[in-house]
C-alpha positions as CSV (number, residue, x, y, z in Angstrom):
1,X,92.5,-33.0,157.8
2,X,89.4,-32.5,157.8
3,X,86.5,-33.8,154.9
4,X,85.2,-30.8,153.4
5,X,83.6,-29.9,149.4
6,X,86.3,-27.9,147.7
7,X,84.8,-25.8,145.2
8,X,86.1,-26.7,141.4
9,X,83.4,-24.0,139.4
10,X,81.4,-21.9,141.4
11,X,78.2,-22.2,139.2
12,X,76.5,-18.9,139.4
13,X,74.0,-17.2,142.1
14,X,75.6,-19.5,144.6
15,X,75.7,-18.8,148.4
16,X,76.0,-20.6,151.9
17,X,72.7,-20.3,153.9
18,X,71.1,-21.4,156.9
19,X,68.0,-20.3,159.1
20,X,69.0,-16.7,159.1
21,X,70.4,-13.9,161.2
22,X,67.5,-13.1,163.8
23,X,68.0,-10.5,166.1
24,X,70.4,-8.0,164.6
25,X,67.7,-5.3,162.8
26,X,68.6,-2.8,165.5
27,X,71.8,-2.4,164.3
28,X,71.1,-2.6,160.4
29,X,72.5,-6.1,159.7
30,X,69.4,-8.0,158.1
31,X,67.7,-11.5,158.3
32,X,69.5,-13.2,155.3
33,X,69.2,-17.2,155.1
34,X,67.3,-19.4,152.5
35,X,65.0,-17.8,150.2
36,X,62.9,-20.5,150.7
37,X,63.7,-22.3,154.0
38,X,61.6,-25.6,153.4
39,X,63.3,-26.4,151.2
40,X,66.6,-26.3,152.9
41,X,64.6,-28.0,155.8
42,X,64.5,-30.8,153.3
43,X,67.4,-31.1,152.1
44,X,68.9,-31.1,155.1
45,X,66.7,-34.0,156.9
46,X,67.5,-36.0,153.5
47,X,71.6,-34.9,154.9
48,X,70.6,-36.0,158.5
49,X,70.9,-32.7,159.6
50,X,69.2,-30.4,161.8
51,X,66.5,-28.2,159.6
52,X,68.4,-25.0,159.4
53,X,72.0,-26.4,159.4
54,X,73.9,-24.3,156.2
55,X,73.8,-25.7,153.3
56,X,74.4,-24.2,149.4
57,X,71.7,-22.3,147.7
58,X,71.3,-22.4,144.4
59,X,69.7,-19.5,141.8
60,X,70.9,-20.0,138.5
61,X,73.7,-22.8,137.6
62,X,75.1,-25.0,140.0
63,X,78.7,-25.8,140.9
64,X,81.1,-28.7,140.4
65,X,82.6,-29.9,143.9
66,X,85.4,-31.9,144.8
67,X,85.2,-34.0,148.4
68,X,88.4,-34.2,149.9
69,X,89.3,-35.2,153.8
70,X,87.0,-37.8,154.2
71,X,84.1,-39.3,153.1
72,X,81.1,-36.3,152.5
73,X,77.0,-36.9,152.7
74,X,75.1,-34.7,150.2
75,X,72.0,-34.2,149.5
76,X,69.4,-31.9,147.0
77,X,65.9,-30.6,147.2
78,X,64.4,-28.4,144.3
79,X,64.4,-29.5,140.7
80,X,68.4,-29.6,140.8
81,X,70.3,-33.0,139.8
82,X,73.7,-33.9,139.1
83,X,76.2,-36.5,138.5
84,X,79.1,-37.8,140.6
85,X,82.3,-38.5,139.1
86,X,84.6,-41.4,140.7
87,X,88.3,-41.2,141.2
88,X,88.2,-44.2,138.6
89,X,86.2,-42.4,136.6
90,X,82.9,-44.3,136.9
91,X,79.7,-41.9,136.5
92,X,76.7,-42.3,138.9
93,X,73.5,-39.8,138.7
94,X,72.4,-37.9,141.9
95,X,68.6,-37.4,140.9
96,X,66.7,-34.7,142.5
97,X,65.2,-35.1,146.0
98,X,67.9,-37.9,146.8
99,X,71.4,-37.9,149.4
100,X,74.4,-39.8,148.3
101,X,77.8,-40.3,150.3
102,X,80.9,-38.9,148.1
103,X,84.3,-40.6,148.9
104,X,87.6,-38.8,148.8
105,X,88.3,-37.4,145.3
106,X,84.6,-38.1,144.1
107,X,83.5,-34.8,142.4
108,X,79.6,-33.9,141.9
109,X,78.6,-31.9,139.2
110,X,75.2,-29.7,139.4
111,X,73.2,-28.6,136.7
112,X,70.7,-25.5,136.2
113,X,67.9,-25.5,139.1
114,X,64.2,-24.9,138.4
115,X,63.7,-22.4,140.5
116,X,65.8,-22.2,143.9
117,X,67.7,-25.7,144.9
118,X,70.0,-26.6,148.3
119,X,72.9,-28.7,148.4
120,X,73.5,-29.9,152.1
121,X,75.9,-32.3,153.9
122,X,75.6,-34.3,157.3
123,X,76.1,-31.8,160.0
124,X,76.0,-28.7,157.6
125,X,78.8,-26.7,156.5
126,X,80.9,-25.1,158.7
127,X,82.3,-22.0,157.7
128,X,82.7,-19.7,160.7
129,X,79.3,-18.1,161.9
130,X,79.2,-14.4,162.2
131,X,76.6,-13.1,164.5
132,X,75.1,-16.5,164.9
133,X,74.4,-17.2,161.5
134,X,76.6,-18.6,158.7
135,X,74.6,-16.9,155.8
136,X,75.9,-15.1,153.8
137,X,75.3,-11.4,153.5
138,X,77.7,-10.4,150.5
139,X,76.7,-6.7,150.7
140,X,78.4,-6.3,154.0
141,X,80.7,-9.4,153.9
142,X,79.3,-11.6,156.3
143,X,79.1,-14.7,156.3
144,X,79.6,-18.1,154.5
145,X,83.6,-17.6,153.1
146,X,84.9,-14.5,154.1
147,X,81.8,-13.1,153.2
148,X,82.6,-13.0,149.6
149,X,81.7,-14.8,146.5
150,X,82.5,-18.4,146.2
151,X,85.2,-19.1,143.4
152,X,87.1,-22.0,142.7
153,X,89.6,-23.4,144.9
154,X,87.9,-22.2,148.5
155,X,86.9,-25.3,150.7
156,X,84.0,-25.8,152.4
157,X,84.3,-27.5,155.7
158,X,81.9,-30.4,156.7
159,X,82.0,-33.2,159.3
160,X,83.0,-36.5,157.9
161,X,80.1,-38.8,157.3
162,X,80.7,-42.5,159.9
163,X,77.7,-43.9,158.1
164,X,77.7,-46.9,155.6
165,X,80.1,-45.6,152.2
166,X,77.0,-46.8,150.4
167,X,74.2,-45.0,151.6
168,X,72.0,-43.6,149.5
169,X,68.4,-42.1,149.9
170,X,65.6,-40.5,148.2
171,X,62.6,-38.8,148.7
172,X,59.0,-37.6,146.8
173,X,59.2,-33.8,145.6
174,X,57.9,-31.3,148.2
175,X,55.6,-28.7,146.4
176,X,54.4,-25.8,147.3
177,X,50.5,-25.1,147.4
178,X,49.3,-22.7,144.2
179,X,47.2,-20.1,144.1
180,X,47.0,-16.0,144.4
181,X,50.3,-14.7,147.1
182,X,48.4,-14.3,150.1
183,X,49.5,-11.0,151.8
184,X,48.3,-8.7,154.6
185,X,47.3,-5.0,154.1
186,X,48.9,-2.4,154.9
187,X,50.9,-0.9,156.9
188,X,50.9,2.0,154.5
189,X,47.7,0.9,152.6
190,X,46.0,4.2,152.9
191,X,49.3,5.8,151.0
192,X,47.2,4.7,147.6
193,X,43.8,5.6,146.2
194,X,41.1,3.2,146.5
195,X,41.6,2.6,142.8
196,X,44.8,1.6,143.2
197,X,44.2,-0.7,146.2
198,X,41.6,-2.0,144.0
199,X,44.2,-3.2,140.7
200,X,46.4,-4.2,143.3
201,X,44.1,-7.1,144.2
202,X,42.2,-7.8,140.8
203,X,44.9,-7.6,138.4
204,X,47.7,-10.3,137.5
205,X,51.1,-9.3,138.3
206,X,54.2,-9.8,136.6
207,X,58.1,-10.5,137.6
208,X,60.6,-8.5,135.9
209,X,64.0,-10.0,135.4
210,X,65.2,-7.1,138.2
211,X,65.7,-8.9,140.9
212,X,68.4,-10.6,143.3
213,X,67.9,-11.8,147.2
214,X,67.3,-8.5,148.5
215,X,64.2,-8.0,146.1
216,X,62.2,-8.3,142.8
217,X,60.4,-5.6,141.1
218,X,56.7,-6.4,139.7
219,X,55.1,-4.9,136.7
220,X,51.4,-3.9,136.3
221,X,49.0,-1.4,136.7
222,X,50.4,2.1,138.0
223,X,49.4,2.1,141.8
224,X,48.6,6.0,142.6
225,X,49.3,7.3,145.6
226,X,47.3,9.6,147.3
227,X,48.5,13.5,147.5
228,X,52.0,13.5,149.0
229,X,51.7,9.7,149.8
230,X,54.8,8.3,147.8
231,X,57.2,9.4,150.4
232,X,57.4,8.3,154.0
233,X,59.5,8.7,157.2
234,X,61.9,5.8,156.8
235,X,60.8,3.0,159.0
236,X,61.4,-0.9,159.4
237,X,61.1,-3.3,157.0
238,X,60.9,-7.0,156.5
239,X,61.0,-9.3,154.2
240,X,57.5,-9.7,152.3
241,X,57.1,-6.4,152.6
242,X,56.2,-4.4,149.2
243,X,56.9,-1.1,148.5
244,X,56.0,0.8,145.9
245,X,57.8,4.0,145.0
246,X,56.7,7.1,143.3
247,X,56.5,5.0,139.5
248,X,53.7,2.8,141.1
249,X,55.6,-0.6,140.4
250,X,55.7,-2.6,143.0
251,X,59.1,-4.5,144.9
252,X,58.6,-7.0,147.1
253,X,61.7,-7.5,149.4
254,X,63.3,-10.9,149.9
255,X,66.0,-12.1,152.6
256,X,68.4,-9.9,152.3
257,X,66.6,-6.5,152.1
258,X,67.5,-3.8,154.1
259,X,66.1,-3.2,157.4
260,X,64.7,0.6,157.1
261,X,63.1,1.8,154.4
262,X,61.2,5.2,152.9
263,X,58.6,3.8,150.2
264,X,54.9,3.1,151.4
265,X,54.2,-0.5,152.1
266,X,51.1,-1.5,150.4
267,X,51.0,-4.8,151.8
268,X,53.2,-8.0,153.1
269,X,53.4,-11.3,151.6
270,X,53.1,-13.9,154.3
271,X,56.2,-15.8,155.5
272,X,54.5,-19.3,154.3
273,X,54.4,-17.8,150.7
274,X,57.5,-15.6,150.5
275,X,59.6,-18.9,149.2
276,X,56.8,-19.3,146.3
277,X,58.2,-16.4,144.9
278,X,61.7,-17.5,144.9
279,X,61.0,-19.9,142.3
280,X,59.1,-17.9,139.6
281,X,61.4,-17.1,136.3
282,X,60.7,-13.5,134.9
283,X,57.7,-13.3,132.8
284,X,55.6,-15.6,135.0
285,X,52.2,-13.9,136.5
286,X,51.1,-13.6,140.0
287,X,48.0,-12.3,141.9
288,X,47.2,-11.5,145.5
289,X,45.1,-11.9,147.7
290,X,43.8,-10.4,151.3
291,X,44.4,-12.6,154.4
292,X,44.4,-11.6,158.3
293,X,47.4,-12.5,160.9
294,X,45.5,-15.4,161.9
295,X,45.0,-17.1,158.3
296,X,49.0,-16.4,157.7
297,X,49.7,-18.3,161.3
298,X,47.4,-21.2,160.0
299,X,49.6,-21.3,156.9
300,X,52.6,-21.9,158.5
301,X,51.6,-24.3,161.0
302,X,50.2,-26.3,157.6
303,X,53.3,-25.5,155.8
304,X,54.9,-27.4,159.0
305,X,52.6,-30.5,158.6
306,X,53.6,-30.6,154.8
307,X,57.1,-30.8,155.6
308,X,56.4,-33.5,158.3
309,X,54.3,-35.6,155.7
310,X,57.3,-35.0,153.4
311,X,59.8,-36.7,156.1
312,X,57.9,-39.5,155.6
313,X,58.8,-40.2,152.1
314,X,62.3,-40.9,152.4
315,X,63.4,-44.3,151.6
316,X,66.4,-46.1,150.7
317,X,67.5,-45.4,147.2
318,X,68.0,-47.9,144.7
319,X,72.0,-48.8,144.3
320,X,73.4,-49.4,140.9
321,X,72.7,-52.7,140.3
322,X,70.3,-53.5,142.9
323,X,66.9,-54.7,141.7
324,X,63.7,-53.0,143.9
325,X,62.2,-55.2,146.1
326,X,58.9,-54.4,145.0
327,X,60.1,-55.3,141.1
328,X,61.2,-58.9,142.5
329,X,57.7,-59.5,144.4
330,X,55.8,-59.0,141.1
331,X,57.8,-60.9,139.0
332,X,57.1,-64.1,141.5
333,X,60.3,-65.7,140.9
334,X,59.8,-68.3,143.7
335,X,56.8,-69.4,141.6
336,X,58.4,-69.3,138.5
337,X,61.3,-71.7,140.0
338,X,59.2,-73.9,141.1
339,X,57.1,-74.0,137.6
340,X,60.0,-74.9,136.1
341,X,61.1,-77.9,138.0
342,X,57.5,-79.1,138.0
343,X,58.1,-78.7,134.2
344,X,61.7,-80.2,133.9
């Protein structure tokens, strides 16, 4: 048989992701993947695993998981920790930002994220890709298991980590920059007075609890449109983009929105800052700000060198009962011996 993560609570806002469904807008099926990819990046290089290998996304609580067939790799990135439970019943903490090797029976148990988290496992999961992709995309059931909603009892398969049973390693946090939501005007931008355009950019923003991964909804100043500009021809849409209907709030679509849409697009968050967003809770306050194509593809080739400085954190991890190298250096016990025989 072979190892996989059997699912023993599902936690809630739970999914399989990878990279994404590129390449499949023509037919209506839409992008999907990690809301916020670095992070999944991460976690997975902390697995061993290639950047956009699937791994678990995590919105609100996390599951309980049971490894079974083999010996399973895990790892987290995002403020999400846990706790692995032994067959024998000994308890070890898996801390954020760190990869720890389950044995057979061994169940981890996830708390609450701040914000969005990953769970990933050497070599990914793999559930059956549909259309390339192994995300899941519950509104048309594609994806991950079956396309539907993990529950208790499904397995997720996995390759069977050959490493050392002990391994163990951990990494610093990888933070996103601050600041105002860069995005770039338009393409509807002349659907809304100059007023509006105006609040859009000097006002503070705020997130609504309406949201899921297709979108959020903002609240702030009513955008106006011009005469007869709430209403378009339905064209493409991506995710970044924000709309803003005919009550002047906007929505700012996320990885699974839809791939046509009808509403004016005042502007498009830029794909370095879309994940940002992921981890706001309702009530916090945004602003953006006015960039050009060519500041957005600086962003992302520096969002690339933070995740490459990242990589260079990792480091074994500390094993129960080990005592850090660096601990024993400044405690000189060499010198301390030897004081003592001088002394004896």
């Amino acid at each position: 048989m072979s190892a996989a993560l059997e699912i023993v609570s599902a936690g809630l806002g739970v999914s399989v992701q990878d990279a994404g469904r590129p390449g499949h807008r023509s037919i209506g099926v839409p992008l999907s993947g990690a809301l916020d990819p670095l992070l999944l990046a991460a976690a997975n290089h902390l697995a061993g695993s290639l950047a956009g290998a699937a791994g678990l996304e995590v919105l609100l609580a996390g599951p309980t998981l049971r490894a079974t067939g083999g010996p399973v790799c895990v790892a987290l990135a995002g403020e999400l920790a846990g706790r692995i439970v032994g067959v024998g019943g000994d308890v070890r903490r898996l801390a954020a930002w760190s990869a720890a090797v389950l044995q057979p029976g061994d169940s981890l148990q996830l708390g609450r994220p701040q914000g969005v988290a990953y769970l990933a496992v050497a070599g990914g999961f793999l559930t059956p890709p549909m259309l390339g992709s192994r995300a899941t995309y519950a509104r048309a059931g594609l994806g991950g298991v079956d396309g539907r909603a993990l529950a208790a009892g499904v397995r997720l398969p996995c390759a069977p980590f050959a490493g050392d049973p002990q391994h163990a390693l951990q990494a610093a946090p990888l933070l996103h920059p601050g600041g105002a939501i860069r995005v770039i005007p338009g393409p509807q931008a002349d659907h809304f007075t100059p007023a509006a355009l105006a609040s859009f950019y000097s006002e503070p923003w705020t997130l609504t609890p309406a949201r899921d991964r297709m979108g959020l909804r903002l609240a702030g100043p009513r955008l106006v449109h011009v005469p007869g500009g709430a209403d378009i021809v339905s064209d493409g849409v991506t995710p970044g983009a924000i709309q803003v209907p005919a009550d002047g709030q906007p929505i700012v679509l996320l990885a699974d929105c839809q791939t046509v849409g009808g509403y004016p697009k005042i502007a498009t968050v830029i794909r370095a800052d879309l994940p940002r967003l992921a981890h706001l809770p309702p009530g916090a306050e945004i602003r953006f700000v006015a960039v050009d194509a060519t500041h957005a593809a600086e962003a992302r080739a520096a969002q690339a060198r933070l995740l490459a400085g990242w990589r260079t954190t990792l480091r074994p991890a500390v094993r129960h009962g080990d005592i850090p190298t660096e601990t024993l250096l400044a405690a000189n016990l060499a010198g301390a011996a030897l004081r003592g025989d001088e002394e004896g």
